[in-house]
C-alpha positions, 0 to 999 in steps of 0.5 A, a space after each residue: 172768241 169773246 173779248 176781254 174787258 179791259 178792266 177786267 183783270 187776267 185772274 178774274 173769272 166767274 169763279 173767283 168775285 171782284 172784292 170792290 173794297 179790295 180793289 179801292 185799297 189797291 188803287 188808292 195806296 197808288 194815289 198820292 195823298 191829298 191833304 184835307 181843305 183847311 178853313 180860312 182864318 177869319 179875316 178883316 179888312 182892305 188888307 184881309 188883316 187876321 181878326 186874331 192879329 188884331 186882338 193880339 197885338 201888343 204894343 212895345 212895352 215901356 222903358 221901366 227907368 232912365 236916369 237923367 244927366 245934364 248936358 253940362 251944368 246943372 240948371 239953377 231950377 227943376 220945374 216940376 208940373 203936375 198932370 196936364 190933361 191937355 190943359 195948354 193955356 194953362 200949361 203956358 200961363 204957369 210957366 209965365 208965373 214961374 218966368 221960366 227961362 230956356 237954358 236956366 230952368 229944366 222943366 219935368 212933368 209927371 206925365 198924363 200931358 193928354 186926354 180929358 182936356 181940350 188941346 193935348 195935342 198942343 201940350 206935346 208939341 209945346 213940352 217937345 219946344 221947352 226940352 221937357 223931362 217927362 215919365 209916362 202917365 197912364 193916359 200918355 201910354 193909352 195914346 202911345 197903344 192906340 198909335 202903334 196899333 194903328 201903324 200896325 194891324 189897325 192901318 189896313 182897317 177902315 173906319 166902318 170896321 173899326 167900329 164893328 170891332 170896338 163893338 165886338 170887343 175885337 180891339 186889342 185892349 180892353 180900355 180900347 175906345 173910338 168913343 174916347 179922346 185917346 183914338 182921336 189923340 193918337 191919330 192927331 199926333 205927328 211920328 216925332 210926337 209919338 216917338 218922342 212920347 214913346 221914350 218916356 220912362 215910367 221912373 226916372 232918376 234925377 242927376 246931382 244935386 237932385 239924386 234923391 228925387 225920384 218922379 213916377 206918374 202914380 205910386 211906387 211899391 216900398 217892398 221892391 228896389 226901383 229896378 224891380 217895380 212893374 212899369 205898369 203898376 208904376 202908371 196907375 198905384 194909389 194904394 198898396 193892399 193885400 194882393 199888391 199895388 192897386 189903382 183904387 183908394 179904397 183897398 189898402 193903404 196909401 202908397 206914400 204912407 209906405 214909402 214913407 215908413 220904409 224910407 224912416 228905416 234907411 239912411 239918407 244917401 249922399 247926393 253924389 255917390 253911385 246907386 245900385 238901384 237894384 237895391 232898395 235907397 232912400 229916395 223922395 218921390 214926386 209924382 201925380 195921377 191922384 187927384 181925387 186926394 188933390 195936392 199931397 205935400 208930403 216931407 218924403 213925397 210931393 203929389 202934384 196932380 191939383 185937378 187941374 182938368 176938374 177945375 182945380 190948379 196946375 200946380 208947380 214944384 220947385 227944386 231947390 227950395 221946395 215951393 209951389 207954384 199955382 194957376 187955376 184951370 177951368 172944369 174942362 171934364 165936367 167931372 167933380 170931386 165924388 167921378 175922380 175918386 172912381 177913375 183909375 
């Protein structure tokens, strides 16, 4: 007698042929399933950080307001120093002509303490030694991107890669650039300098007596009460047009133009009574960032940013009294007059 295969089954015989696909059904319901390969994401790096973790990284957004309180006393001065841009020696040379004194001055800045000039490095640290109040520029917060990027997703990355990212445009921000002085600044500076930098708001309040004024870096928008301005829009307005606030000069009308008309139609309010400042109040604004339209002393807004890094002055504003205290800076940009008014 013949044998049987063994694959051959016991209903199988010559007059009933094998269905192959049949048979594939049946043996494969009996199979566990197995899930198709998945494609890597791509990766980059020591730490094979995803290429998609480094162009999405977002830094942690700024404070939009802090309101200010003395210590004790109020201080016999406000100190208010336009834009500084590294700017050290020139920094330290004011605040000699102003015969500042620890304890009796409180020194507040308009921020851009860094970039363009020579030593912003040593800007921070001697704002950091003298207490001063700061809001954040536009310049200080590309700094503060860089540096939490590089403690973050940017840490496992080598030198050689982050070039092939500037490159690419791989990089997470779009005003991202190794070639510029904000990388370099970012890495220089110390954990306390950039958690120190990082507190910075975009809008701060001043205490009594001086609870009308207002400091921003750029410009504020009139139709809005100050808790609800955009902190970004705070770093960089020149101008208000038709879609906003923008950083340009040529679009729309100069933001303290109507500031100044909004503030015409309010009452001006007393120094030391509670503000709800979700609501729109009469407030005088000292700012910077403009320099393309030089000093703007203005009875409702003082503009302080001199071109000090252009080779203009840095220049101070005085509370109370209302003067203005100047040294002259060297050009440390090389820039003029006609390359500001193109610079956001």
């Amino acid at each position: 007698m013949q044998a049987r295969s063994a694959l051959a089954p016991d209903s199988v015989d010559s007059a009933h042929p094998i269905d192959p696909a049949a048979m594939q059904q049946a043996v494969d319901a009996h199979l566990p399933s197995v899930a198709p390969p998945q494609q890597e994401p791509q990766t980059i790096g020591r730490l094979k950080v995803r290429a998609a973790e480094v162009k999405d990284f977002r830094a942690e957004p700024p404070t939009l307001f802090e309101k200010k309180t003395f210590a004790g006393t109020a201080p016999k001065r406000l100190l208010f120093i336009g834009d500084i841009h590294g700017s050290v020696k020139e920094l330290n040379l004011l605040l000699c002509k102003l015969k500042f004194k620890r304890g009796e001055d409180q020194v507040v800045l308009v921020g851009d303490l860094v970039a363009k000039g020579p030593e912003s490095v040593a800007v921070v640290r001697r704002a950091r030694q003298i207490n001063a109040w700061v809001v954040r520029g536009n310049h200080d917060d590309r700094v503060i991107r860089w540096r939490e990027f590089l403690d973050g997703p940017g840490k496992a990355l080598s030198q050689t890669e982050l070039k092939d990212l500037d490159k690419s445009k791989g990089l997470p921000y779009d005003d991202f650039k190794l070639s510029g002085d904000h990388y370099k600044i970012a890495r220089d500076l110390s954990p306390d300098d950039i958690t120190w930098m990082k507190a910075f708001p975009t809008i701060m309040s001043l205490p009594s007596p001086f609870s009308e004024w207002v400091v921003v870096h750029g410009g504020l928008d009139a139709s809005k009460p100050l808790l609800k301005q955009d902190a970004e829009d705070v770093m960089v307005t020149r101008n208000i047009a038709s879609g906003g606030p923008t950083s340009s000069r040529d679009e729309g009308q100069a933001w303290f133009e109507l500031w100044a008309d909004k503030m015409k139609g309010l009452s001006q309010g007393n120094s030391t009574g509670e503000v709800n400042f979700n609501e729109l109040h009469y407030n005088k604004i000292i700012y910077g960032h403009d320099a393309g339209r030089n000093l703007q002393l203005h009875p409702l807004t003082k503009g302080l940013d001199s071109r000090c890094v252009y080779g203009g002055q840095l220049t101070a504003f005085i509370l109370p009294g209302e003067n203005t205290v100047s040294v002259t800076c060297p050009n440390y940009d090389g820039g003029d007059a006609a390359k500001d008014r193109r610079r956001r």
